[in-house]
C-alpha positions, -999 to 999 in steps of 0.1 A, spaced: -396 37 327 -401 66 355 -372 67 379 -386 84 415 -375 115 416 -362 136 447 -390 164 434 -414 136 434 -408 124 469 -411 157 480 -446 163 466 -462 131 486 -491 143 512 -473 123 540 -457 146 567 -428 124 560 -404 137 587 -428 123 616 -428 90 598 -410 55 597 -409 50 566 -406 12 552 -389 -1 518 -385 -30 500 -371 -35 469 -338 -39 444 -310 -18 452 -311 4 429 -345 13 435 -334 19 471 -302 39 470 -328 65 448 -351 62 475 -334 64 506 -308 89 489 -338 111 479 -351 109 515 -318 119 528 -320 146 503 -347 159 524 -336 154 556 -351 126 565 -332 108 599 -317 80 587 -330 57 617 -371 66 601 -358 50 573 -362 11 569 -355 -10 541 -345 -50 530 -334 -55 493 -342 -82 466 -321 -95 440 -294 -120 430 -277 -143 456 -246 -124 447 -260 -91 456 -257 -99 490 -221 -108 490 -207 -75 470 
């Protein structure tokens, strides 16, 4: 399995800094996501996310 890679994210055809961008998934799906969009500059408030996972998760 492919992790998403900074590089990656960088080569998508989306003008990414005029967009909200909107994430669902487990964790550590999105801390490489939004970390990697960070990693580009995009403002954190055009970045939207919920997670998914264990009960627990939501309690550590």
């Amino acid at each position: 399995m492919k992790r998403l890679s900074q590089s990656a994210i960088e080569r998508v055809n989306t003008p990414l800094h005029e967009a909200d961008i909107f994430l669902c998934g487990p964790k550590p799906f999105l801390r490489a996501i939004v970390n990697g969009l960070r990693g580009i500059g995009i403002p954190e408030n055009q970045v939207h996310f919920e997670f998914f996972g264990p009960a627990e998760a939501l309690y550590a």
